[in-house]
MILUMVEX-701468 format. One record per residue: residue number from 0; residue in three letters; x, y, z of N, C-alpha, C in turn. Coordinates in Angstrom, 2 decimals. Each point is the difference from the previous one (the first is absolute). Layout:
! residues N
<node num="NUM" residu="ALA" n_u="X" n_v="Y" n_w="Z" ca_u="X" ca_v="Y" ca_w="Z" c_u="X" c_v="Y" c_w="Z"/>
...
! end
This chain:
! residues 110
<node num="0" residu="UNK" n_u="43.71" n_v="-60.28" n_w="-29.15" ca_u="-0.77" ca_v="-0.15" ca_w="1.20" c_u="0.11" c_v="1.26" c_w="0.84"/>
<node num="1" residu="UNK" n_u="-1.17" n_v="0.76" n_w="0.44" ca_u="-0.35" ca_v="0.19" ca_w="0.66" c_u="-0.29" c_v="0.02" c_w="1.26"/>
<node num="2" residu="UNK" n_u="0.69" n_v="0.50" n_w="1.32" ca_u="-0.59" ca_v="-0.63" ca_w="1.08" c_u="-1.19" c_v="0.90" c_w="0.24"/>
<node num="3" residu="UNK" n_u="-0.95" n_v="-0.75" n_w="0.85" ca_u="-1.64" ca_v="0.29" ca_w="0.30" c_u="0.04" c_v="-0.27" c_w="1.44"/>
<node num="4" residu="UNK" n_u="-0.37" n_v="1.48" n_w="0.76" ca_u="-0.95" ca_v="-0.64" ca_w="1.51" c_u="-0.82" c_v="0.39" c_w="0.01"/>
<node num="5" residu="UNK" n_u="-1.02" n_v="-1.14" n_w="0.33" ca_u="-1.41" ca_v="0.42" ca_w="0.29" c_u="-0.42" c_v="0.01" c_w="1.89"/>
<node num="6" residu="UNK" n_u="-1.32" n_v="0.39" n_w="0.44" ca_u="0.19" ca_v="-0.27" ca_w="1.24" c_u="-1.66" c_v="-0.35" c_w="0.65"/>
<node num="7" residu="UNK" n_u="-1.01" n_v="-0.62" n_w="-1.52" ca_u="-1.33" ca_v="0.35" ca_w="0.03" c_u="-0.27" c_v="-1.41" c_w="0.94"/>
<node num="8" residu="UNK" n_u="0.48" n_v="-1.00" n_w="0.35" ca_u="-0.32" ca_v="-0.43" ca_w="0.83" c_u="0.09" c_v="-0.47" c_w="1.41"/>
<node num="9" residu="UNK" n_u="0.93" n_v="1.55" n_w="0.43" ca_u="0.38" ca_v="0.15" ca_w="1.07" c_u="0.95" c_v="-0.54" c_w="0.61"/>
<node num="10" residu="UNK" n_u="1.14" n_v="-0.24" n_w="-1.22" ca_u="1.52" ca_v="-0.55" ca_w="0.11" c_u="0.46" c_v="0.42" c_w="-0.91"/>
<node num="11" residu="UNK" n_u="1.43" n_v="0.08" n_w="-0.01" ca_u="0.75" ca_v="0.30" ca_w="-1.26" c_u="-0.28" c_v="-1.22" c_w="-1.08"/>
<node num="12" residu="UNK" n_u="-0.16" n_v="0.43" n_w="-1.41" ca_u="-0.15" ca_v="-1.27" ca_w="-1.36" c_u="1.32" c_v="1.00" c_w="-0.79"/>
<node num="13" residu="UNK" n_u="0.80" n_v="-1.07" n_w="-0.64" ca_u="0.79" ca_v="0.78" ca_w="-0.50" c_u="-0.44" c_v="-0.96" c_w="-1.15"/>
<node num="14" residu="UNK" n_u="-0.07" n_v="0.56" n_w="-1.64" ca_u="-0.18" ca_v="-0.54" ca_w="-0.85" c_u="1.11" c_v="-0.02" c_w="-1.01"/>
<node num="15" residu="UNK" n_u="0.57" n_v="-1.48" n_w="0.13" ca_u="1.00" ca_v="-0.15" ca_w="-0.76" c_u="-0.28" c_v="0.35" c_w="-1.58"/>
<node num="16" residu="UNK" n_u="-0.69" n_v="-0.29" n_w="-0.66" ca_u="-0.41" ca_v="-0.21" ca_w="-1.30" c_u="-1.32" c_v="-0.42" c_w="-0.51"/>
<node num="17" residu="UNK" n_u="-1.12" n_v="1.38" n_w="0.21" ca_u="-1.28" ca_v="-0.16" ca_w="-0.69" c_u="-0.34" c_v="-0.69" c_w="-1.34"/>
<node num="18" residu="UNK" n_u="1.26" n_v="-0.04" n_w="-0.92" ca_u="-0.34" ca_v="-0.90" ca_w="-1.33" c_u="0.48" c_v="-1.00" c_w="-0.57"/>
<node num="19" residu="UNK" n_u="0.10" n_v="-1.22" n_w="1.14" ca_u="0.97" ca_v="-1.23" ca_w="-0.70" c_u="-1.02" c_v="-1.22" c_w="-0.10"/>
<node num="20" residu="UNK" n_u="1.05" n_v="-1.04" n_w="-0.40" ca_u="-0.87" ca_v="-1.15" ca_w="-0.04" c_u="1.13" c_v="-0.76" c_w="1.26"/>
<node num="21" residu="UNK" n_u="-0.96" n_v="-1.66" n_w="-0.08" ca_u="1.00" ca_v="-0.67" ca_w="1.02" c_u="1.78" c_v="0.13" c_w="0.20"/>
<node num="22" residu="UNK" n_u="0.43" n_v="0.02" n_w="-1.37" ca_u="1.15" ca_v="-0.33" ca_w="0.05" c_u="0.65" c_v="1.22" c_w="0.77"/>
<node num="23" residu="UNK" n_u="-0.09" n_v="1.33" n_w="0.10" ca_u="0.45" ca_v="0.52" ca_w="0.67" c_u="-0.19" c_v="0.19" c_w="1.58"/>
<node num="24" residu="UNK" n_u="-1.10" n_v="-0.55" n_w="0.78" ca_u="-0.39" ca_v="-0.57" ca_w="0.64" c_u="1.42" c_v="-0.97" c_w="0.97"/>
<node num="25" residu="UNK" n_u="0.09" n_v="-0.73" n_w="-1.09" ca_u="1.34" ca_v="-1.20" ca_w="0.40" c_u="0.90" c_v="0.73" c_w="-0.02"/>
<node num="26" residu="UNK" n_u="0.01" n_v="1.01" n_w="-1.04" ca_u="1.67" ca_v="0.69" ca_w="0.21" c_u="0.26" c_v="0.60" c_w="1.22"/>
<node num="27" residu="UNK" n_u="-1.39" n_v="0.24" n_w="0.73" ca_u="-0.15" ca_v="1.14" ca_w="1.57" c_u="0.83" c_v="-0.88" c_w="0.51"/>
<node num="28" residu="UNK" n_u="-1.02" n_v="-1.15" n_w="0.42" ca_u="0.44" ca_v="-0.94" ca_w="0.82" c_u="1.21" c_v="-0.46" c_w="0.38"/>
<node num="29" residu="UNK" n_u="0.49" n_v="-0.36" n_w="-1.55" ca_u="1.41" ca_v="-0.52" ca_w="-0.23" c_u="1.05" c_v="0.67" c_w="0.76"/>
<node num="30" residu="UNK" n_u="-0.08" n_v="1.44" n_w="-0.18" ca_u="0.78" ca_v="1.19" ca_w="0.40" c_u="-0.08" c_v="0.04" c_w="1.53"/>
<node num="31" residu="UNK" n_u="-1.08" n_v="-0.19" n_w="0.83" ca_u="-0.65" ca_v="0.00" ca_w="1.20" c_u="0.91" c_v="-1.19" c_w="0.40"/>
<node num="32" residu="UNK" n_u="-0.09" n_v="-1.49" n_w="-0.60" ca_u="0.53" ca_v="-1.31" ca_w="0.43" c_u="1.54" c_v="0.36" c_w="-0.17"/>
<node num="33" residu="UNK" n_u="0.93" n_v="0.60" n_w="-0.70" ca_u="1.14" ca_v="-0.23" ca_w="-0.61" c_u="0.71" c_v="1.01" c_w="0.70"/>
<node num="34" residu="UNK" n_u="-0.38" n_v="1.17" n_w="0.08" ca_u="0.96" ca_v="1.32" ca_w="0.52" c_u="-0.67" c_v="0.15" c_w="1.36"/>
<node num="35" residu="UNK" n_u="-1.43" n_v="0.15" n_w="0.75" ca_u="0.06" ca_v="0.32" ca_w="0.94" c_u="-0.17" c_v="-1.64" c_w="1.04"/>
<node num="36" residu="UNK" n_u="0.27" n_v="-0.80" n_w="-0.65" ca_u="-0.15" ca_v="-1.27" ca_w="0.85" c_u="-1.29" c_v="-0.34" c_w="0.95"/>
<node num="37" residu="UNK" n_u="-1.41" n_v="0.34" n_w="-0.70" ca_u="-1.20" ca_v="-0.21" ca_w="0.77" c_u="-0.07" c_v="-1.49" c_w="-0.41"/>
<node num="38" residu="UNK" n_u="-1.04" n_v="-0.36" n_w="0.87" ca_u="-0.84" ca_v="-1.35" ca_w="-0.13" c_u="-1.77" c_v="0.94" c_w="-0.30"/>
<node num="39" residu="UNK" n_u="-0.17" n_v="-0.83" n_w="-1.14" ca_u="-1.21" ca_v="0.12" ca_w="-0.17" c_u="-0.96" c_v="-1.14" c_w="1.10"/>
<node num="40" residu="UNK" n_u="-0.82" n_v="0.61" n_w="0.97" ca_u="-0.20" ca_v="-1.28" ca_w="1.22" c_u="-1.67" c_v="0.17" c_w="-0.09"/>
<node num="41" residu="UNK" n_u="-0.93" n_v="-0.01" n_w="-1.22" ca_u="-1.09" ca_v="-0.33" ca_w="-0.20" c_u="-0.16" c_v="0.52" c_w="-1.57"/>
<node num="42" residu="UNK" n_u="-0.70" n_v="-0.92" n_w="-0.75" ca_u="-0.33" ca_v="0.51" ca_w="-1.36" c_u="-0.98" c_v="-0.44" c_w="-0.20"/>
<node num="43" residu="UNK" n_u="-1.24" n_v="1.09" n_w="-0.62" ca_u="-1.09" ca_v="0.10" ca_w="-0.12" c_u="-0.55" c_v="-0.12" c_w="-1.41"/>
<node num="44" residu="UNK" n_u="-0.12" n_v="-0.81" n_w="-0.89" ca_u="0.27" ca_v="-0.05" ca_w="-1.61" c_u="-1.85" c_v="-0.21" c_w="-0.37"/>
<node num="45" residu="UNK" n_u="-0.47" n_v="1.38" n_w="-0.08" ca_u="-1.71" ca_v="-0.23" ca_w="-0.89" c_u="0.06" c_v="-0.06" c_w="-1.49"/>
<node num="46" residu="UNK" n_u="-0.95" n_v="0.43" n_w="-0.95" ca_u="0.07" ca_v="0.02" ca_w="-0.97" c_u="0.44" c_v="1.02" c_w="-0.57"/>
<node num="47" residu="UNK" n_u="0.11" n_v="1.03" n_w="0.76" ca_u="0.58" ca_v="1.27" ca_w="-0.53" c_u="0.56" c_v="0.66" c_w="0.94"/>
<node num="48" residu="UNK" n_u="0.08" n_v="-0.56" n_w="0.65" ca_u="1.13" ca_v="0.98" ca_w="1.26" c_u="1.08" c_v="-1.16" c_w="0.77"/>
<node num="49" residu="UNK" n_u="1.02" n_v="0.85" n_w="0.46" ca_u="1.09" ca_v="-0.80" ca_w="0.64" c_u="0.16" c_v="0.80" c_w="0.96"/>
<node num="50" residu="UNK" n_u="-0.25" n_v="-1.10" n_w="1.84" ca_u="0.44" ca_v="1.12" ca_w="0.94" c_u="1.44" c_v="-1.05" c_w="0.76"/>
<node num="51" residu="UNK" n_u="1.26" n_v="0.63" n_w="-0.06" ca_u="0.79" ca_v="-1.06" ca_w="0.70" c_u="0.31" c_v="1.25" c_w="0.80"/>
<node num="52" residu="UNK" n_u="-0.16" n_v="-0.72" n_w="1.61" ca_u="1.01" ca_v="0.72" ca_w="1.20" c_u="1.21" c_v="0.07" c_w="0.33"/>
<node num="53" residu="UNK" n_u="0.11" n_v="0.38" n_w="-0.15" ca_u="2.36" ca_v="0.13" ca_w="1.30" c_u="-0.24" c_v="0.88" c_w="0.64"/>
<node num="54" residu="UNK" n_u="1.16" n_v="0.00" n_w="0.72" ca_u="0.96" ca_v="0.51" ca_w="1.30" c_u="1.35" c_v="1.00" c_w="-0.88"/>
<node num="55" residu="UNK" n_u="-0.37" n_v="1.32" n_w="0.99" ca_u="1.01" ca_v="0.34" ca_w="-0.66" c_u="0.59" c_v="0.92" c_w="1.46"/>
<node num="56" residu="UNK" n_u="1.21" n_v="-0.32" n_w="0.35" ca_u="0.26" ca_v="0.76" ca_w="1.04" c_u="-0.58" c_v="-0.40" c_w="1.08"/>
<node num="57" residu="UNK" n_u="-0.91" n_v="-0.86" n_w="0.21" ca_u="-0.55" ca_v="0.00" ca_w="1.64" c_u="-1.47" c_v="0.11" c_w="-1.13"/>
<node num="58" residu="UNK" n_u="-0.47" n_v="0.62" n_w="-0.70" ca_u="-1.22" ca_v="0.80" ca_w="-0.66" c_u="-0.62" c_v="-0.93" c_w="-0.46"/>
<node num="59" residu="UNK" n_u="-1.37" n_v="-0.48" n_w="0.10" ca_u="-1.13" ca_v="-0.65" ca_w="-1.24" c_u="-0.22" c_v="0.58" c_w="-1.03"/>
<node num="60" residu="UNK" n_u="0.10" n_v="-0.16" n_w="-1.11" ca_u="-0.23" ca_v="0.77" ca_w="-1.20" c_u="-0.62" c_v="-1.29" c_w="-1.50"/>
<node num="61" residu="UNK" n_u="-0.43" n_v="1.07" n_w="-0.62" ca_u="-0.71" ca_v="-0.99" ca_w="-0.81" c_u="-0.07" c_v="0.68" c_w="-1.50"/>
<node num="62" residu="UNK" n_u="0.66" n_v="-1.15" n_w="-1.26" ca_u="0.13" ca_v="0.29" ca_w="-0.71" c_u="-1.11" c_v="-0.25" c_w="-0.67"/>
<node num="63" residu="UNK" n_u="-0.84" n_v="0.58" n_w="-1.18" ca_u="-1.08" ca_v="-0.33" ca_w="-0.23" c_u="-0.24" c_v="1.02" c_w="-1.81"/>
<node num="64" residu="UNK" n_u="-0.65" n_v="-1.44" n_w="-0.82" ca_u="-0.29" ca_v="0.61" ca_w="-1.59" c_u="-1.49" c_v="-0.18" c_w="-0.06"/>
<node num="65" residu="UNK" n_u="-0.40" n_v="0.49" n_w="-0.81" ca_u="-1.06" ca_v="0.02" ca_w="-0.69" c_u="-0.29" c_v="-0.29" c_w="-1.34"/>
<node num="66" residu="UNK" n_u="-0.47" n_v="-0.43" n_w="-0.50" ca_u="0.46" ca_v="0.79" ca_w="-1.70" c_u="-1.18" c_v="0.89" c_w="-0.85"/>
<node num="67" residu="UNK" n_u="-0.42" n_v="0.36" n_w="1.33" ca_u="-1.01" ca_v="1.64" ca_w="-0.89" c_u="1.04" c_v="1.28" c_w="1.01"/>
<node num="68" residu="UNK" n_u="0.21" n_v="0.06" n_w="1.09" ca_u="1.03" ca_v="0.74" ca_w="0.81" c_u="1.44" c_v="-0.16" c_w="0.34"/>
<node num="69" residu="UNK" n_u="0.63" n_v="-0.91" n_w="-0.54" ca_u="1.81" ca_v="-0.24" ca_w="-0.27" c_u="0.13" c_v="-0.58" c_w="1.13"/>
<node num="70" residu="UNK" n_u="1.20" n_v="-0.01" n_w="0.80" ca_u="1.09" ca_v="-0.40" ca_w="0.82" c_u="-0.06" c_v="1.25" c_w="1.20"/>
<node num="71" residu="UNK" n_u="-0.41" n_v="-0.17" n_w="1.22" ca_u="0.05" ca_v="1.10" ca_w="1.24" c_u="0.68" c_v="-0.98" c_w="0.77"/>
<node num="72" residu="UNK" n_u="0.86" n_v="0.31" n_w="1.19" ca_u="0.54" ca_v="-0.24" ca_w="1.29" c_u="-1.08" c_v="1.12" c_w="1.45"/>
<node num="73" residu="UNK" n_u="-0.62" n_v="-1.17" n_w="0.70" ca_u="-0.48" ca_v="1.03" ca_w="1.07" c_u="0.10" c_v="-0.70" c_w="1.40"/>
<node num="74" residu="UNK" n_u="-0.06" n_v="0.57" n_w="1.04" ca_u="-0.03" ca_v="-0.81" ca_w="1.40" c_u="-0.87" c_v="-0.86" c_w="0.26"/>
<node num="75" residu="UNK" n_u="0.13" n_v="-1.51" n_w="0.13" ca_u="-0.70" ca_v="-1.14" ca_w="0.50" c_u="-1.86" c_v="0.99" c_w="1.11"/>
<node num="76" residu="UNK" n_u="0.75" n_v="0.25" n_w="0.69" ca_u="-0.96" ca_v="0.36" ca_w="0.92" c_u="-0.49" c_v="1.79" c_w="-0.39"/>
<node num="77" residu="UNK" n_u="-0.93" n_v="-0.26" n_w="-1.35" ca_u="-0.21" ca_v="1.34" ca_w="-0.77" c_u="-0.66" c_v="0.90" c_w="1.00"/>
<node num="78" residu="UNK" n_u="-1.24" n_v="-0.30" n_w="0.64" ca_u="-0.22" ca_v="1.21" ca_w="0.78" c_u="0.58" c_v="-0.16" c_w="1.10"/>
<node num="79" residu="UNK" n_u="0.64" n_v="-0.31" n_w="0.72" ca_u="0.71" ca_v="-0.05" ca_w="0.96" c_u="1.58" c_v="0.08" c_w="0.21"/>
<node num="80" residu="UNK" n_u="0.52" n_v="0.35" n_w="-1.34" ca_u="1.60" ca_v="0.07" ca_w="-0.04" c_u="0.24" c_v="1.02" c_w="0.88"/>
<node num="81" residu="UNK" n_u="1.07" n_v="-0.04" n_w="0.85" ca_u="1.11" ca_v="0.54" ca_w="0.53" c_u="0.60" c_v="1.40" c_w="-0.89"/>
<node num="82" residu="UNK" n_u="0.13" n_v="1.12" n_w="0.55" ca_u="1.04" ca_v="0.76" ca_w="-1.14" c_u="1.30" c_v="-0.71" c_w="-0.52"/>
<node num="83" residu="UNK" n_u="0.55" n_v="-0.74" n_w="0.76" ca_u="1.34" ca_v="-1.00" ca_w="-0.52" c_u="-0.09" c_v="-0.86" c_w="-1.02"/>
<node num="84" residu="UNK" n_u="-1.23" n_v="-0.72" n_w="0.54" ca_u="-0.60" ca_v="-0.61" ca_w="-1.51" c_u="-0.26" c_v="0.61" c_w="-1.53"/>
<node num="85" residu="UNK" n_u="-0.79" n_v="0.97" n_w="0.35" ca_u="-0.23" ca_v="1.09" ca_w="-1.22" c_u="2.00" c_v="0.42" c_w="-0.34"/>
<node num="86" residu="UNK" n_u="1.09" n_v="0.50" n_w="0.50" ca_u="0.88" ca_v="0.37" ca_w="0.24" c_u="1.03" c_v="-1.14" c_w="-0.85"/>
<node num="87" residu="UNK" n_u="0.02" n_v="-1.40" n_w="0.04" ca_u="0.25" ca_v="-1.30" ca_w="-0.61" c_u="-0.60" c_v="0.42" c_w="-1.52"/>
<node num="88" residu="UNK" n_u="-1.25" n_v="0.03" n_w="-0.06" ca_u="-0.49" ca_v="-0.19" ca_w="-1.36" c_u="0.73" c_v="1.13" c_w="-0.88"/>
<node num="89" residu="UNK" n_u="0.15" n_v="0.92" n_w="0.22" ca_u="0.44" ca_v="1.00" ca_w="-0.23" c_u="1.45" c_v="0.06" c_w="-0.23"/>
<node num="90" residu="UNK" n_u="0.80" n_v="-0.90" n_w="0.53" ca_u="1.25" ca_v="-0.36" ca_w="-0.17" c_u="0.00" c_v="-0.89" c_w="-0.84"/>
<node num="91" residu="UNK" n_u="-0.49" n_v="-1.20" n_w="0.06" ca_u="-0.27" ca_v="-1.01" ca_w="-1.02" c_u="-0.06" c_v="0.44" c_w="-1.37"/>
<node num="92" residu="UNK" n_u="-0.88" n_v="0.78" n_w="-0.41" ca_u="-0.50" ca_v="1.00" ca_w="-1.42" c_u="1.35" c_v="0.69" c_w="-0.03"/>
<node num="93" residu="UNK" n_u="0.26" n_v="0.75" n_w="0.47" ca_u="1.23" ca_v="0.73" ca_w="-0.04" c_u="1.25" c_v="-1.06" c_w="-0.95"/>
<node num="94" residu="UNK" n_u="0.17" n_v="-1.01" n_w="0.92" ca_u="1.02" ca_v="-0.28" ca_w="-0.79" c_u="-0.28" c_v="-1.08" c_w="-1.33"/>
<node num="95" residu="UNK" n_u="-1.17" n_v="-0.65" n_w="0.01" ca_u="-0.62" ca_v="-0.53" ca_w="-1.08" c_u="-0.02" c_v="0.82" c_w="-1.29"/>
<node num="96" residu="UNK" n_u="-0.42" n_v="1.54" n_w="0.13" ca_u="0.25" ca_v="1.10" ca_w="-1.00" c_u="1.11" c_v="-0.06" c_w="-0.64"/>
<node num="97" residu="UNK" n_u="1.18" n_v="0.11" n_w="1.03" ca_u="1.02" ca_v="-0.21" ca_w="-0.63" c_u="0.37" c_v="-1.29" c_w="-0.56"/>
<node num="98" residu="UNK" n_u="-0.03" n_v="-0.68" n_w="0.61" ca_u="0.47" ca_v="-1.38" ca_w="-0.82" c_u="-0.63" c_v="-0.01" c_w="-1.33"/>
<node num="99" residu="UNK" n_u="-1.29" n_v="0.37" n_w="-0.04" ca_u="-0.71" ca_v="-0.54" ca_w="-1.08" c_u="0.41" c_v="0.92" c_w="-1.28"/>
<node num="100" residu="UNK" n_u="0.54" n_v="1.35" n_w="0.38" ca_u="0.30" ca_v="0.73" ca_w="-0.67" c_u="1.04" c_v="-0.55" c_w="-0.76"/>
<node num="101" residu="UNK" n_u="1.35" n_v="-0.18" n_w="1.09" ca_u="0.67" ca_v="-1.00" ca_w="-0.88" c_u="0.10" c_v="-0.98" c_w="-0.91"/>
<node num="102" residu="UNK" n_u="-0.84" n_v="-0.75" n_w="0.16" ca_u="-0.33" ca_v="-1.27" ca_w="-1.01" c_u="-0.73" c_v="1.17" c_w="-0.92"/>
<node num="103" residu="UNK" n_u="-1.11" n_v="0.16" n_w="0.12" ca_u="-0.24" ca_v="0.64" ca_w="-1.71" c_u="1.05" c_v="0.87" c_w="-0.23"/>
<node num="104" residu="UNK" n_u="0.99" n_v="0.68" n_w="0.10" ca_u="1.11" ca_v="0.66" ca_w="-0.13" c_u="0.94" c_v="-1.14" c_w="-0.91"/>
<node num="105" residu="UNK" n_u="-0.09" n_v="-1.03" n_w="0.64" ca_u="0.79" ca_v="-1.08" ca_w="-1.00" c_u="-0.38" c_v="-0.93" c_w="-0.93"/>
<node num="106" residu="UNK" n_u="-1.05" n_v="0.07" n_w="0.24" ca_u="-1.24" ca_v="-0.40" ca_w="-1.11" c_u="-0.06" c_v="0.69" c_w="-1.47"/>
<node num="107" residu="UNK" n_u="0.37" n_v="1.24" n_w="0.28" ca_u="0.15" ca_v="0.85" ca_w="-1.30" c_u="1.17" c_v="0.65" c_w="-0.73"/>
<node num="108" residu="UNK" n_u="1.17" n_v="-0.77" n_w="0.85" ca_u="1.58" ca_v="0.72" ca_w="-0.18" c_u="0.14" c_v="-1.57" c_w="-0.62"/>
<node num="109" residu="UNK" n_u="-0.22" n_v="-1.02" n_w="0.34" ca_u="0.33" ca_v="-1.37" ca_w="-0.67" c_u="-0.29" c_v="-0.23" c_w="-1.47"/>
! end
């Protein structure tokens, strides 16, 4: 993984992973629910996209897949985020990189 910022819709998008399917998706989450202790506090489930919200820090943020564009994290309030907001997402990705790094790190030493 890769970390990705984009900024085309006038907030920070950090793109966790342009090429997965659901299941890694859950692994975001999982990681999101387990190590940084969010509540997912709206989930948005279409036929091809998943948008669930949290709180992170005080911050709205929103985790969100696709499955033609992967897994991005961006600010609830996209054209209107806060630099702090954009500043969150950006931390969020940050340490998701790493974690995730880890697990495939042990994924392939096992």
């Amino acid at each position: 993984m890769s970390l990705t910022l984009r900024t085309d819709f006038g907030c920070t998008e950090a793109i966790i992973d342009d090429d997965c399917g659901l299941k890694r998706f859950y692994e975001v989450a999982n990681i999101l629910l387990d190590d940084l202790k969010i509540r997912f506090t709206n989930k948005q489930d279409d036929f091809d996209t998943l948008t669930w919200n949290f709180a992170y820090k005080g911050h709205l943020l929103s985790l969100y897949y696709n499955i033609y564009t992967g897994i991005s994290i961006y600010p609830f309030k996209i054209k209107e985020a806060p630099r702090k907001d954009n500043d969150a997402v950006i931390e969020v990705a940050k340490f998701l990189e790493t974690k995730l790094m880890v697990h495939k790190t042990k994924r392939f030493v096992a």
